[in-house]
C-alpha angles and dihedrals in degrees: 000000000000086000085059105053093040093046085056095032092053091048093047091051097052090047087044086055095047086051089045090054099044093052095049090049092244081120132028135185093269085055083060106056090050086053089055100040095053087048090050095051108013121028098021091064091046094051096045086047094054086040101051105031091083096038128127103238100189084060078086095063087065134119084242083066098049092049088037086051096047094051090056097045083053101052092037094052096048082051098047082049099053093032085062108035095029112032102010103216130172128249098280093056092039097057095040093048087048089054087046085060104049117010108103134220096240108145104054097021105021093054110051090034076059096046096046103024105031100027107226119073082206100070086068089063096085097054095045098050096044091054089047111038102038110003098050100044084046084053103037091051087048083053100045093047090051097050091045121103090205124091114267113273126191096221100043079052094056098040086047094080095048093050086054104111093209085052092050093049091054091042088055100042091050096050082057094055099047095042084050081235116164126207117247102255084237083058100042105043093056085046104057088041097068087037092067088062088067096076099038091042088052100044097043086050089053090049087047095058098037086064098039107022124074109306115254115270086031117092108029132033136298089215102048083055106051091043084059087040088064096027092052087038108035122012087042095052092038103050087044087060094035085064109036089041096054114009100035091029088216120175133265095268094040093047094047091049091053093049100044096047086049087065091051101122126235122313123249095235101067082073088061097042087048094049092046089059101032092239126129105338103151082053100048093047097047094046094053089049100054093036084054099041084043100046104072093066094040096052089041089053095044081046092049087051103047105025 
């Protein structure tokens, strides 16, 4: 269990400090929105790239991927269901709150709870590439043609994905790991490098807004919140295990790494996308907060059951 408590307890302190350096004027809201913004385009593709060009991308083929993917498709389509006939949101909302419910935290949780909980850093992969290669640049087209003045064109809409600088990076990273490339060290090292900023900058730009934006609870509703909440920590995880137990017949550790990485909460980087469209960012950020704060004993409780 110690994975579980440093991968929380890393990510608490950095947003501490974000909050720290809000309230002491060090960083404003302005200062937010350029942390976010140099994650989106800058440090965000660098990291995805040095992530992704060693992967093993058959690892995506796997029965992890089919239960994972379940899990998502069940917790995105509840919320699409309450986001149109309860709240009524657009588009926009409608795709960040969707992503709340369902995108998992699976770089700077999902792989050291991996590494320390579950043993093996790999079984992460599937997760991660899914979400990047095929959920995000879904997600990210939805939002830029929600946040563009101009009619709705076919060909903008399939170009969309491909400008993207997140999908690029993943594009790139992944053709590295099927030709079997490697980066020139005096590429690679520069590279990673920048790509360290993604995480911290996140993660201080969350803190920020926590301290100076509206408080959490305030701004959105309850309601909305707590419906992501058991969407993103039970019916996730449960429909994942649902699927690999009885439909795929996986093994106990197997069944026991689908299911925990399921209940990751939602990942840090649905506050930037949010903030970089304009679109839901009381929600994405609350929500990140109470599926975080939620997830350790919820993951402490589904590892105390199927160890």
């Amino acid at each position: 269990m110690q994975g579980v408590f440093e991968g929380f307890a890393t990510i608490g302190v950095v947003i501490a400090l974000g909050a720290l350096l809000g309230h002491f004027g060090f960083l404003d809201l302005d200062a937010q929105m350029l942390l976010s913004r140099q994650s989106f385009f800058v440090a965000s593709p660098a990291l995805i790239v040095t992530v992704l060009d060693h992967a093993d991308v058959a690892g995506v083929l796997s029965a992890n991927l089919v239960a994972t993917f379940a899990g998502f498709l069940a917790a995105s389509v509840l919320y699409l269901v309450a986001a149109r006939l309860v709240w009524r949101h657009d588009l926009g909302d409608t795709v960040i709150g969707m992503l709340s419910s369902s995108y998992v935290n699976a770089g700077n949780l999902g792989l050291p709870i991996a590494a320390y909980v579950l043993g093996d850093a790999a079984l992460v992969a599937p997760t991660l590439l899914m979400q990047l290669l095929v959920l995000q640049p879904l997600a990210l087209a939805a939002l830029d043609h929600a946040s563009s003045s101009s009619a709705f064109s076919i060909g903008r809409a399939l170009l969309q994905p491909v400008t993207n600088p997140l999908t690029v990076g993943s594009i790139v990273g992944v053709l590295l790991a099927v030709t079997g490339l490697t980066l020139p060290g005096g590429v690679r090292e520069p590279l990673q490098l920048v790509g360290d900023m993604a995480v911290p900058s996140m993660l201080l730009a969350y803190g920020v807004s926590l301290r100076l934006g509206p408080r959490a609870g305030h701004g959105t509703s309850l309601a909305e919140i707590g419906w992501i909440a058991v969407l993103k920590l039970v019916v996730q995880p449960a429909t994942a295990y649902a699927v690999a137990r009885f439909a795929l017949g996986v093994g106990d550790a197997q069944l026991l790494a689908i299911t925990v990485l399921a209940a990751l909460p939602a990942a840090q980087n649905i506050f930037v996308h949010a903030t970089r469209y304009g679109h839901a960012e009381v929600v994405a950020r609350d929500s990140i907060f109470v599926t975080t704060l939620l997830a350790v004993p919820a993951i402490l409780v589904i590892a105390a059951v199927l160890a």
